[in-house]
Structures are given as C-alpha cells and as structure tokens.
C-alpha positions in Angstrom: 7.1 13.8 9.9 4.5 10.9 9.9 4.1 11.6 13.7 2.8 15.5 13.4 0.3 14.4 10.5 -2.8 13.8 12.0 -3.4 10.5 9.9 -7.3 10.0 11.9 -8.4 13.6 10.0 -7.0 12.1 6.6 -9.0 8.6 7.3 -12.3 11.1 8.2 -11.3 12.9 4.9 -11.0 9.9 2.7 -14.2 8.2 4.1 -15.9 11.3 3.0 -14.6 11.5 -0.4 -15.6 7.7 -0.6 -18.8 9.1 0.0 -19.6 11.9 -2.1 -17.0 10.0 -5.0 -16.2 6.7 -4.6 -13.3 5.0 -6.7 -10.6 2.1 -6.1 -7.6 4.1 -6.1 -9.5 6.7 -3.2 -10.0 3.1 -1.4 -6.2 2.5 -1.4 -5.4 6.1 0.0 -7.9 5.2 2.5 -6.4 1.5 3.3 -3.3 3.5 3.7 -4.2 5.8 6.2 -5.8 3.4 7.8 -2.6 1.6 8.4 -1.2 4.9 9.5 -4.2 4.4 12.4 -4.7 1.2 13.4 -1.5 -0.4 11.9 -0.5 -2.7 8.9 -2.7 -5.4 9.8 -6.1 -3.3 9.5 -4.3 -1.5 6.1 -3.6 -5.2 4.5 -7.5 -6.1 5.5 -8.7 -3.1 3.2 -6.2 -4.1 1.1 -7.5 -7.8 0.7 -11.6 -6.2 -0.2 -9.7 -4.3 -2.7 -7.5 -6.6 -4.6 -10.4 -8.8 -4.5 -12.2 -6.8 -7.1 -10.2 -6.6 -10.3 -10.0 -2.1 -11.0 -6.3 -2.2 -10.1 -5.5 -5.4 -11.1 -2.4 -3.8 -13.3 -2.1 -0.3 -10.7 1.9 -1.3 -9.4 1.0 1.0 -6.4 -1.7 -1.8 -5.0 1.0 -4.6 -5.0 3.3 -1.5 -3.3 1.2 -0.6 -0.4 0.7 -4.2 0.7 4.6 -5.0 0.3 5.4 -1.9 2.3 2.8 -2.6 5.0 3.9 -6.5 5.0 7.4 -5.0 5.4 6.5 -3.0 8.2 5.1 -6.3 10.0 8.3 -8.2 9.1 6.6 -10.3 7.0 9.3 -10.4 4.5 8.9 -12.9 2.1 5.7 -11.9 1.3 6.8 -7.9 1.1 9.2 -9.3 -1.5 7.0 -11.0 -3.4 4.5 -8.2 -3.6 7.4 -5.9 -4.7 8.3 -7.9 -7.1 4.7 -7.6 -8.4 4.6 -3.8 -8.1 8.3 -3.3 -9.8 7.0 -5.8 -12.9 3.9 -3.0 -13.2 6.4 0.3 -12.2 5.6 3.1 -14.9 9.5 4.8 -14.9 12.4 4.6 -13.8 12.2 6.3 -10.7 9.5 4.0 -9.0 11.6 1.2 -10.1 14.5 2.2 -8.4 12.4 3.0 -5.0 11.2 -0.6 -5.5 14.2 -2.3 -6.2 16.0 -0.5 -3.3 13.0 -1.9 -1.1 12.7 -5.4 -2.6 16.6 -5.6 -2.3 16.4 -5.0 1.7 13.0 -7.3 2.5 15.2 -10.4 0.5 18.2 -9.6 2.5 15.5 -10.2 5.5 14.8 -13.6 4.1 
C-alpha cells in the first residue's frame, strides 16, 4: 500500500499545516513522511531537531519512529535501543505488543 500513497502530497500537506499550526507532534508526522520521500536518513535528521527540544520528551511514538526508521537502515542496535525507549513510554497494551514484536526481531539482528 505505501507504494500507491503519494507520500510527496502528504509532506506538501504537513509543511502547510506546520505553517498555518505548528506543533511537535505535526513535526513528527512530517519527519515521517519525509522518510517515506527521501528515506530514513532525512526522517532521523528531522527526527534529531525534534528530540532536541524537550515537547515529546515522554511521547513513546518519538522513540518509535526513529527505531523503526533505524530498523529500516539496519541499524539494529540502535532500533532496539530506541524501542526499548518507546515500549518503557507505550500507553496499552496493544502498542506494547507491536513494540515488543519489533524490539524482539531488531535484537535477533544483533
């Protein structure tokens, strides 16, 4: 599915909603589609301006997107890390179990 979605119309719609309504979380949407653009590397760069602020210091989906882009560039002992940070933050049970399930497979990459 991530191959009909035309991610460069969602970054376009995210930079304008940063405009008219900026906010952390609308950042991370953005870093994400970013990624879905221009790859994980440009993603984790938003990624680092954000988590250098302190907004979503305790947000477990911050700590999630980088693990999941540092997954996706093999990086895998820092994915785990960073899902470990996101699963200690995870507000039920189901995103605990997504991030468990993903933390399990980037340590098996270790």
């Amino acid at each position: 599915m991530p191959k009909s979605t035309d991610w460069q119309q969602i970054v376009s719609l995210y930079e304008l909603l940063l405009r008219a309504q900026p906010s952390a979380v609308t950042e991370l949407n953005h870093a994400a589609s970013v990624a879905m653009t221009q790859g994980p590397s440009a993603g984790l760069n938003l990624l680092d301006k954000i988590e250098s602020r302190s907004e979503l210091r305790e947000y477990y989906l911050l700590p999630a997107a980088r693990a999941d882009l540092l997954r996706r560039l093999k990086r895998w002992r820092e994915a785990a890390d960073s899902y470990r940070r996101s699963l200690s933050r995870a507000p039920n049970d189901s995103a605990r179990k997504f991030l468990t399930r993903r933390l399990t497979e980037a340590e098996s990459k270790c």
